[in-house]
C-alpha positions in Angstrom: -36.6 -15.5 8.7 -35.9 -19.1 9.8 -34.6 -20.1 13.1 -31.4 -21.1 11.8 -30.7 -17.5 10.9 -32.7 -15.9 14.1 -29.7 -18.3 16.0 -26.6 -17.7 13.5 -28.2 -13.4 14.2 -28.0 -13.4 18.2 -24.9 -15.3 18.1 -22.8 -12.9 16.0 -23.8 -10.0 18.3 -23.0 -12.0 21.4 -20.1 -12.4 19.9 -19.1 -9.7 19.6 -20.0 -8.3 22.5 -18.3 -11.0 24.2 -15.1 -10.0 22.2 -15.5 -5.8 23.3 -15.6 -7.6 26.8 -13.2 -9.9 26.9 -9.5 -9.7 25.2 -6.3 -11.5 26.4 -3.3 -9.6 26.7 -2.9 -5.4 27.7 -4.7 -2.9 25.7 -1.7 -0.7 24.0 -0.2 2.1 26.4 3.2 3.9 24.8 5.8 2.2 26.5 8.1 4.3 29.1 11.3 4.6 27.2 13.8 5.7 30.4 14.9 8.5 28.2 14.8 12.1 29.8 14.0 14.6 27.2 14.7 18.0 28.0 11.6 20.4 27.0 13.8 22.0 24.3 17.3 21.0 22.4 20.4 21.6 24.2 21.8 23.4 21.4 18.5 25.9 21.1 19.4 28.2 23.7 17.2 31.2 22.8 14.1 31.5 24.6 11.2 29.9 22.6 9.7 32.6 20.0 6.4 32.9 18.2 6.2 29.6 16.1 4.5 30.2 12.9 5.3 29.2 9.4 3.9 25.8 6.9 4.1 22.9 9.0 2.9 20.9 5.8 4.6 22.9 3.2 7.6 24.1 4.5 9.2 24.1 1.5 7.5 27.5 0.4 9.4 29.3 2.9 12.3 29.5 0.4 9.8 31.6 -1.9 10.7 29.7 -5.0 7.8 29.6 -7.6 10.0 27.2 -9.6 10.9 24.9 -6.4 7.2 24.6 -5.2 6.5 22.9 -9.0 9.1 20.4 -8.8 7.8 19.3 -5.2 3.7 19.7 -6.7 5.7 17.0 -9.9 7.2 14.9 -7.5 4.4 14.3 -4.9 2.3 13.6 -8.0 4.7 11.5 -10.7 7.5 9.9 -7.9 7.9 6.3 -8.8 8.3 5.4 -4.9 5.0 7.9 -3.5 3.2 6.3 -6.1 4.1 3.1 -5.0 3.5 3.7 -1.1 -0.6 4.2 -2.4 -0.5 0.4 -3.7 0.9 -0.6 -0.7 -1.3 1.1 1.4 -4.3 -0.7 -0.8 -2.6 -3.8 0.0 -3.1 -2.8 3.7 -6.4 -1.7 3.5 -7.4 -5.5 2.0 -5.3 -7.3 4.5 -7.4 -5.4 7.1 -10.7 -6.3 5.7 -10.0 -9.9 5.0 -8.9 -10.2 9.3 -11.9 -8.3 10.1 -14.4 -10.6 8.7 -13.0 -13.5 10.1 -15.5 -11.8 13.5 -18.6 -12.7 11.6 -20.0 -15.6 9.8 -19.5 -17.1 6.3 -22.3 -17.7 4.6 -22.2 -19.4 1.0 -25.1 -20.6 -1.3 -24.9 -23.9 -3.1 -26.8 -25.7 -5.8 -26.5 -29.4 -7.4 -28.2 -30.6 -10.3 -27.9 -34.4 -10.8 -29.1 -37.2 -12.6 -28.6 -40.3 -12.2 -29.2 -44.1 -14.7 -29.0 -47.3 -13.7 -28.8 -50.5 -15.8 -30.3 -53.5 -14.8 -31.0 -57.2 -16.1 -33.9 -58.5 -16.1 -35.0 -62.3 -15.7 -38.8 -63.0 -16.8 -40.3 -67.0 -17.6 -42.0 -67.7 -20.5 -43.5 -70.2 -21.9 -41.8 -72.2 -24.8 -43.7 -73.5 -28.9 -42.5 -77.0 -28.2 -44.0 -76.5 -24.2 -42.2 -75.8 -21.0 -40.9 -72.9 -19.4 -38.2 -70.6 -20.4 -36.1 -67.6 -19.1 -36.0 -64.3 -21.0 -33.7 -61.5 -20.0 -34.1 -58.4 -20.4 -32.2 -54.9 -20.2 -33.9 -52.9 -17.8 -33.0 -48.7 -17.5 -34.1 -46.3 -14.6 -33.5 -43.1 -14.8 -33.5 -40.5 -11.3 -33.2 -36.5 -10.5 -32.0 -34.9 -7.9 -32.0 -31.0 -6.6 -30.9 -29.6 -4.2 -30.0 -26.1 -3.0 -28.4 -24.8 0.3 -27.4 -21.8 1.9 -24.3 -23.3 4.6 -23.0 -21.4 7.3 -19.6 -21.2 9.5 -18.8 -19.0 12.3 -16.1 -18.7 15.6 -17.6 -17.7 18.6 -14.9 -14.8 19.8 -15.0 -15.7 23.3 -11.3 -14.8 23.8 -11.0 -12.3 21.7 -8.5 -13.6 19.2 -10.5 -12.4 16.4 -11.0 -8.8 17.6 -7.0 -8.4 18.4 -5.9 -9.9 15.2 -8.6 -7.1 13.2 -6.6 -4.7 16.0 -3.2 -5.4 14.9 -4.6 -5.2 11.3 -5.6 -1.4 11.6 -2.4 -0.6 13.3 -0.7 -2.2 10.5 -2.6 -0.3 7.8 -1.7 3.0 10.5 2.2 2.0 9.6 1.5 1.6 6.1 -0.1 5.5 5.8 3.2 6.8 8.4 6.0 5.2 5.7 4.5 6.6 2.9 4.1 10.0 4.6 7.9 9.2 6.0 8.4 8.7 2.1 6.9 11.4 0.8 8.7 14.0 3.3 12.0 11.9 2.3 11.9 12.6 -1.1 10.5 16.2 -1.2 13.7 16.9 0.8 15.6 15.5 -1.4 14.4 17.2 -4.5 14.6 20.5 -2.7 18.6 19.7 -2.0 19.1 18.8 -4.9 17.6 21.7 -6.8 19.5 23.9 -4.1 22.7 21.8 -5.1 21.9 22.6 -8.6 21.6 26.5 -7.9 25.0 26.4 -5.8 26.6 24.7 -9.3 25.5 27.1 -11.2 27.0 29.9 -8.9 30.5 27.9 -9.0 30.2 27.5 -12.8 29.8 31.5 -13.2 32.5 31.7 -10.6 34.6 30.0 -12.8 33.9 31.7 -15.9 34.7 34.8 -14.0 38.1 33.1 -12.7 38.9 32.1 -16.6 38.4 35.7 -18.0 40.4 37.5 -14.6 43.2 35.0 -15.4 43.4 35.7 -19.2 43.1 39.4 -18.4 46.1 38.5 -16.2 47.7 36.3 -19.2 47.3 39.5 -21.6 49.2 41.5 -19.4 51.9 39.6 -18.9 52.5 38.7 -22.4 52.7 42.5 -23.1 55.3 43.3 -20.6 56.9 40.5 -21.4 56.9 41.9 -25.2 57.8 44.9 -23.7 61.3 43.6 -21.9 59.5 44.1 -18.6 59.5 40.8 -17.1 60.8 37.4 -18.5 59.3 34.2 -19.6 58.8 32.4 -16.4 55.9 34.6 -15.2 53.8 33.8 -19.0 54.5 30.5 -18.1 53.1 31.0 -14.5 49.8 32.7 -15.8 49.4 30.0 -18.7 49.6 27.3 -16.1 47.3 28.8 -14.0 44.5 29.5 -16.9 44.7 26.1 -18.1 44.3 24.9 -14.1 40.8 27.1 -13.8 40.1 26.0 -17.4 39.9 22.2 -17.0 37.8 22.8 -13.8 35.0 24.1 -16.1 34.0 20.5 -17.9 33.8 19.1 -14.1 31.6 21.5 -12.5 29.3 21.3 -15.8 29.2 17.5 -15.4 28.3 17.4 -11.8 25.8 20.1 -13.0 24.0 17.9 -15.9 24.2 14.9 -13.5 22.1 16.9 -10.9 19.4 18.0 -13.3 19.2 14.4 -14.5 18.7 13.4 -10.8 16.0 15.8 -10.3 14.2 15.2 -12.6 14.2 11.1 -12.1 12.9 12.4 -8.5 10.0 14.2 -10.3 9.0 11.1 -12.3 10.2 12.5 -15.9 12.8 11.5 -18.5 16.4 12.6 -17.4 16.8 16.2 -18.9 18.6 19.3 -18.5 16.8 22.3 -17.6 17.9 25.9 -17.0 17.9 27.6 -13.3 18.3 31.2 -12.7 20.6 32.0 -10.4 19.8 33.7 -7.4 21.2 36.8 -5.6 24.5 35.6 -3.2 22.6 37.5 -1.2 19.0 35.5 -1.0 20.4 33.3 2.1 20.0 36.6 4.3 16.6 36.9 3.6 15.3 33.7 4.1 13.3 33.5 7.1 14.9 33.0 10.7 14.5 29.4 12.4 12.7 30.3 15.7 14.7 30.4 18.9 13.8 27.4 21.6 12.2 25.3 19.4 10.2 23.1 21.8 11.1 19.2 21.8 7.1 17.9 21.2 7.8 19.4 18.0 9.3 15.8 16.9 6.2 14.0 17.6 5.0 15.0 13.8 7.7 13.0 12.3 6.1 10.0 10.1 8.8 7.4 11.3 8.3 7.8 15.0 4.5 7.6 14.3 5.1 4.4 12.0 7.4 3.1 14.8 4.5 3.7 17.5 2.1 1.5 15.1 4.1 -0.9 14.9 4.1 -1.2 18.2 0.5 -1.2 18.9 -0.1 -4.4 16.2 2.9 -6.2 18.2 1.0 -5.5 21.2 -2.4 -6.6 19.6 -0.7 -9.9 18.6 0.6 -10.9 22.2 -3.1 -10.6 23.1 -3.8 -12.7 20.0 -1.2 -15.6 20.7 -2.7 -15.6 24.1 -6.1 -16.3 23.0 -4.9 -19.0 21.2 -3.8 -21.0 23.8 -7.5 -21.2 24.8 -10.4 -23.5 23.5 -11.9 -22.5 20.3 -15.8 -23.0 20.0 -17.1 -23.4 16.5 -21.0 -23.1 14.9 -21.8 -24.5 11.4 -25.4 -24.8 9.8 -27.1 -25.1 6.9 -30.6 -24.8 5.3 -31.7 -25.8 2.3 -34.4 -27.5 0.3 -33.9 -31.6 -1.5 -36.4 -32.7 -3.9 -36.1 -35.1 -7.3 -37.9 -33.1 -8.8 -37.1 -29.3 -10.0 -40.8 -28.5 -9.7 -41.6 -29.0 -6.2 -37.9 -28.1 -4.9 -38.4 -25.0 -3.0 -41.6 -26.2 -0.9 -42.1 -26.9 2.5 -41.7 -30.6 2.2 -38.3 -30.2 0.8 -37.2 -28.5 3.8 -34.0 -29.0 5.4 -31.4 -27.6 7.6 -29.1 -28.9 10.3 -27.1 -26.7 12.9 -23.8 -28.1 15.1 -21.4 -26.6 17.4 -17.9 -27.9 18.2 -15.4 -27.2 20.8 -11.4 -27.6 19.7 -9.4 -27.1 23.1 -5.5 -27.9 23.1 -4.0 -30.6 25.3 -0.9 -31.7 24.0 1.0 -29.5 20.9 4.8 -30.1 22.8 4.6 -26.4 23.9 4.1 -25.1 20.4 1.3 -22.3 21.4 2.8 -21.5 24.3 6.6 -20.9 22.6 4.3 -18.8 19.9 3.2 -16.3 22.7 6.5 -16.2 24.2 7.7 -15.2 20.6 5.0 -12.4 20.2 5.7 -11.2 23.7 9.3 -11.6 22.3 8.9 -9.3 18.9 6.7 -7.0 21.3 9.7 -6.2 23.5 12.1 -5.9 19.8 9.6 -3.2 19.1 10.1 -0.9 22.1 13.6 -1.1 21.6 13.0 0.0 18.0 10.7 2.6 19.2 13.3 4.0 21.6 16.1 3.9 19.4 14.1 5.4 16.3 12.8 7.9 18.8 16.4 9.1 20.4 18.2 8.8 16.8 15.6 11.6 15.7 16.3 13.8 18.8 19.7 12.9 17.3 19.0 14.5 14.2 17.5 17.7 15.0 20.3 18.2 17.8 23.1 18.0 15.0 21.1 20.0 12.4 21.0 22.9 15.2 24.6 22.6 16.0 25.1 22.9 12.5 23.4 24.7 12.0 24.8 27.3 14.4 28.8 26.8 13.8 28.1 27.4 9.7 26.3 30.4 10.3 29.8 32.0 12.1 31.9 30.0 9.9 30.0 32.0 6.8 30.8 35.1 8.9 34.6 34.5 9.0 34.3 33.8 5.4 33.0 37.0 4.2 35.9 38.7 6.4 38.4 36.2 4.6 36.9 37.4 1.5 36.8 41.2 2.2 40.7 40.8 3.3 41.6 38.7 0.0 40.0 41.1 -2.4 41.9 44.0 -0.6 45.2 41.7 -1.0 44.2 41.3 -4.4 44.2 44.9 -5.1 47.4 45.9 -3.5 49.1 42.7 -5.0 48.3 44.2 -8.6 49.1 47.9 -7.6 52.5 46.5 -6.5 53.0 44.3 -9.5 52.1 47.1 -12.3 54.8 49.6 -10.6 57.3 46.8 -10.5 57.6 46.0 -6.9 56.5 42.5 -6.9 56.5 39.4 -9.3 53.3 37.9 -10.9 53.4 34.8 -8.9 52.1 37.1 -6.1 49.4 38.1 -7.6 48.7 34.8 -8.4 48.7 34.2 -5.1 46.5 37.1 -3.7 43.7 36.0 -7.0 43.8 32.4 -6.2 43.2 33.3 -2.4 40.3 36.0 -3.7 38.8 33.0 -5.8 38.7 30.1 -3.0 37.4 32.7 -0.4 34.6 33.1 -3.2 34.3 29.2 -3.5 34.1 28.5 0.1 31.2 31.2 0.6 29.3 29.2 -2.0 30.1 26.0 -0.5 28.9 27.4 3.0 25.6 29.0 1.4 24.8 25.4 0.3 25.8 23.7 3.5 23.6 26.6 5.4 20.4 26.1 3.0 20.7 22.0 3.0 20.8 22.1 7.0 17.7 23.9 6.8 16.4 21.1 4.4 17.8 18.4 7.1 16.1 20.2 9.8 12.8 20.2 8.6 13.4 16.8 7.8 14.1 15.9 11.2 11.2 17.8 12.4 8.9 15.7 10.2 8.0 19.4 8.7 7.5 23.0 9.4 7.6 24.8 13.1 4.0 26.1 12.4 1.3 24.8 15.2 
């Protein structure tokens, strides 16, 4: 190996030695926020039970077969988890292109050339008649030239700009792999709410089917008493008008529906379509398993966004260090080594040896405070980042609180709804006892069904609410409660 490589060798190792040695600016520590954060949530007041469950796929808990296939579609087809791997690509690149800015660039070149020149030529001669003439004449010469080179430039590190700028790059690529994970948990939730919306419309829709035939049971009757001379044409009108009401809420609840299937499926990465759901027991939210008591605080620290938030801090940090370095002088090494010969033949020979090697020294005196107002501005951005960090970190605590509180007043609302239903239904059945001996009109039991049918409807509206907390919990966990 020549000396111009042994030299361009030891100096990228110095140099980077020199740069592990020597950085400006603080190596990253996580910032104190001044938030006190109890061990557990305030609104957890259990004492902490046995955590187990997915932490990764906490989806399963709801022991759908059909639900775990639409999240295994969407993690694989989404448009926007799809897009989060290019991006991350991108990151990947970026990081290597910063990171071999700490070593030298080496290229190869090679010329060819060849070159004519013209000249006139002026030559005496002597003359028939005697005496001397001038004769000129055209005169063409004709040169090669090779060459071939191998140049070299490289930064000696001394500072350690280099080495924070290849820092901040890694932390950046560490964001890049937190959003996509913060994307992929985003949308999983969201295609399990939305297939649990689907199943809670196609409770209402059988709900309403089952509304349509009690009121034209109800319609029947009437419209024999009334046949019969028992009763008189207001209450037929009273029972019509109330079939027609439950009738037009049919097309509604089948749109809203169609619309949710359509979304789903954009969410799994397929052409909008309607598919069929099987409805499940009333009953299946009691036998889902129990969220465990005290869940401890730490748990939050698995959430992708707070990670992502923490990296991007750590490249801010890396880049104060880097605008720093900058305000210090840059040393520079450049070389090259070659061979030069007209002739192809003998180009690569000793005697057509060269090489040359340099070193140059850049140090700033006067820039009107530009390098100084650009590590101000880092130090800036770095500050904009804890602030970020904080208030990502407190609006998840925020999260999880109100999921629990939730959480814990629909659970007791659903409670007092199965008592309003159990009193309606018994209302119902005296109401129609009353009105088939006569006692009452028809508009009360119109009254007593319609009260029967919205206890029903707000059951189903809690069970959703109930199940889609549980979504929006694990979503603000970052996951499962499983260590």
């Amino acid at each position: 190996m020549k000396p111009l490589f042994w030299v361009l060798y030891i100096l990228t190792i110095s140099s980077m030695f020199i740069s592990g040695c020597m950085k400006m600016g603080e190596n990253y520590l996580r910032p104190e926020l001044g938030i006190n954060i109890p061990k557990a949530y305030i609104q957890e007041e259990e004492k902490l039970t046995s955590l187990s469950g997915a932490k990764d796929f906490w989806w399963r808990e709801f022991g759908d077969p059909k639900l775990n296939d639409l999240v295994d579609e969407a993690f694989k087809y989404n448009p926007d988890i799809r897009k989060t791997a290019a991006v991350i690509l991108e990151q990947k690149g970026r990081m290597i292109q910063t990171g071999a800015n700490r070593f030298p660039n080496v290229d190869i070149a090679g010329q060819a050339k060849r070159n004519q020149l013209i000249t006139d030529t002026t030559t005496p001669t002597a003359l028939p008649e005697g005496g001397i003439g001038f004769v000129t004449s055209e005169q063409r010469i004709t040169t090669n030239a090779y060459g071939l080179s191998m140049p070299a430039t490289f930064e000696l590190d001394l500072w350690g700009r280099l080495a924070r700028a290849n820092e901040a790059a890694k932390a950046d690529l560490l964001q890049a792999e937190e959003n996509r994970d913060t994307i992929i948990h985003s949308v999983i939730a969201e295609v399990v709410s939305l297939y649990l919306k689907i199943e809670s419309l196609n409770r209402q829709i059988q709900l309403n089917e089952q509304r349509i035939n009690n009121y034209q049971t109800g319609l029947n009757l009437v419209d024999k008493r009334y046949t019969a001379g028992l009763t008189d044409a207001l209450e037929v009108r009273q029972a019509r008008r109330s079939l027609s009401q439950v009738k037009s809420a049919q097309p509604t609840l089948l749109q809203a529906l169609k619309v949710s299937q359509n979304n789903l499926a954009i969410l799994c990465g397929k052409y909008p379509e309607n598919t069929s759901q099987k409805t499940k027991s009333k009953y299946y939210i009691d036998h889902l398993p129990p969220v465990p008591g005290g869940l401890p605080s730490g748990l939050l620290m698995q959430r992708p966004d707070i990670r992502a938030a923490e990296a991007q801090l750590m490249a801010l940090n890396a880049r104060v260090g880097q605008a720093k370095a900058n305000r210090f002088p840059a040393i520079s090494l450049t070389a090259s080594f070659g061979y030069a010969s007209d002739e192809l033949s003998s180009l690569i020979t000793p005697a057509s040896e060269l090489w040359n090697i340099a070193s140059g020294i850049t140090a700033p005196v006067f820039d009107a405070g530009s390098r100084k107002a650009g590590y101000d501005i880092a130090k800036a951005r770095y500050q904009q980042g804890v602030s970020d960090y904080a208030k990502t970190v407190l609006s998840a605590f925020s999260e999880v609180e109100n999921a629990l509180l939730i959480r814990k007043q629909q659970i007791l609302r659903r409670e007092q709804l199965n008592d309003f239903l159990n009193e309606a239904k018994a209302t119902q059945e005296m109401a129609e006892f009353r009105y088939d001996r006569g006692i009452v009109d028809y508009l009360t039991v119109l009254d007593a069904v319609q009260a029967r049918f919205l206890a029903e409807e707000e059951i189903i509206a809690s069970d959703l609410t109930i199940l889609q907390n549980r979504v929006t919990l694990h979503r603000a966990l970052g996951g499962g409660w499983g260590l």
